[in-house]
N, C-alpha and C positions, 0 to 999 in steps of 0.2 A: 504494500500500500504506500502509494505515495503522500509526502505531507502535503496539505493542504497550501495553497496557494490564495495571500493576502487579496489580489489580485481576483482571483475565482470570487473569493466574499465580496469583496464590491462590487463586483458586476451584477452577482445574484441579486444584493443589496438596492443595488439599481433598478433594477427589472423589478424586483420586488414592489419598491417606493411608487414609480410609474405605473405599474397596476392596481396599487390602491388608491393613488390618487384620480385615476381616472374610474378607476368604481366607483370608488366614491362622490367621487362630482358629477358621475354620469345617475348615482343614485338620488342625489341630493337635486338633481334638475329633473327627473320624474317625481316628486315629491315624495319621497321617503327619507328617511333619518340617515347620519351618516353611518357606519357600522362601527359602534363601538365594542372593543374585548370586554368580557368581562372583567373583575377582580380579581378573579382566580388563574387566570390567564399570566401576567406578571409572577404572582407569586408560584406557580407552579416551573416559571422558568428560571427563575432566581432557585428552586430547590433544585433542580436538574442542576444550575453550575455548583452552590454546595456540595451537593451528591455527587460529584466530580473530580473537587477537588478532595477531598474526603478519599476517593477512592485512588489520588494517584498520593499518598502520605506513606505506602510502601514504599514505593519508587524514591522517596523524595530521601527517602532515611538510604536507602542502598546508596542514591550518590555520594551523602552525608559520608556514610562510611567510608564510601572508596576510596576519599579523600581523606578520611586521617586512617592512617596505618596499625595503629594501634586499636584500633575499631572491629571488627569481626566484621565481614559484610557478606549478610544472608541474601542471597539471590530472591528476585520476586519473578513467581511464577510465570512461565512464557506464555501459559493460557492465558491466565488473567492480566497480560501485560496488552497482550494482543484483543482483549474483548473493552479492556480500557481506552486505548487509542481509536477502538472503532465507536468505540460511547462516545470520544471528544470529537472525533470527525464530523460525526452525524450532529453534533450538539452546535457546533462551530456555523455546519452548514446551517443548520432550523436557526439559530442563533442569526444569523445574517440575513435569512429572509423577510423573521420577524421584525426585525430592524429595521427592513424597508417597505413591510405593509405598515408599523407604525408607524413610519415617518413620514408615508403617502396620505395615511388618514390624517395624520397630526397638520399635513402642512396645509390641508382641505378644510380640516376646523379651523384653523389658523385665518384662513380667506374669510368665511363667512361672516357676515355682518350681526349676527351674537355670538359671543362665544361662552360656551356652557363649561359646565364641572366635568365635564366628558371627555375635556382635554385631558386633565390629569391624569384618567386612564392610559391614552395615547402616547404618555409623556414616560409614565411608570414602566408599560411595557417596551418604549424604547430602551431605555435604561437599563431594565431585565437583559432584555435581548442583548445589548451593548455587553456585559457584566458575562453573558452567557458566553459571548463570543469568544471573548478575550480570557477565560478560563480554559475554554475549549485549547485554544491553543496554546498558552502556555502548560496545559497536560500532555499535549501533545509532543510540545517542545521536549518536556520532561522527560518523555519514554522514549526518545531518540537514541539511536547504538550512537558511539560514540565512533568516531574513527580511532583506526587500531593505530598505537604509537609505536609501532616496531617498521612500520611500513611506511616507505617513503610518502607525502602529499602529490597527488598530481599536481603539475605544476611547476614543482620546487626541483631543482638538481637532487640527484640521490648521494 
């Protein structure tokens, strides 16, 4: 599996934004409401990056170890290394979507001539989303192989 690419999150993020902004405005000019998330919606995606970073605190103690010598360093399991970085992949991706349906909604409440308590929603789940994103990848980060120090760098003379 490849890491995820900064790049791929914005564009999703983009495409994201521009499809809700235009639902929404195209909803809001048939005369119906804009679509707002729940409340549970944020805080369910705020649990998802706890629940993440939570789950990468083995990882986090093996490199802790590997770097002082006098530490014992217990290996974390390759199953569960590998079902982690596929949680933060998928977390990173949802994570950046959501970030561009709330920021499509958000910037459509933003236009309209009242602006209601609805925003806050829009505002909370950007946030989430953002928080989501950015755990995502730095778990990801974290369960990266390291390159091997005995082998020359591409690049560098040997």
């Amino acid at each position: 599996m490849k890491p995820t690419k900064i790049w791929s999150l914005v564009s999703y993020a983009i495409g994201a934004t521009v499809f809700g902004a235009v639902l929404s405005e195209t909803l809001v000019m048939r005369g119906f409401t804009v679509p707002v998330s729940p409340v549970n919606l944020p805080v369910t995606i705020a649990s998802i990056a706890v629940a993440l970073a939570l789950l990468a605190i083995p990882m986090a103690r093996y490199r802790a170890a590997l770097k002082d010598p006098k530490k014992p360093a217990k290996r974390v399991a390759s199953l569960y290394a590998v079902r982690v970085v596929a949680l933060a992949k998928a977390s990173s991706l949802a994570g950046a979507l959501f970030a561009g349906w709330h920021a499509g909604v958000l910037i459509v409440q933003l236009t309209l001539p009242a602006i209601t308590s609805s925003v806050l929603f829009s505002i909370l789940g950007l946030v989430a989303s953002l928080v989501t994103t950015a755990v995502a990848l730095i778990v990801e980060n974290l369960f990266r192989v390291p390159p091997d120090s005995d082998e020359p760098v591409e690049g560098t003379p040997a």
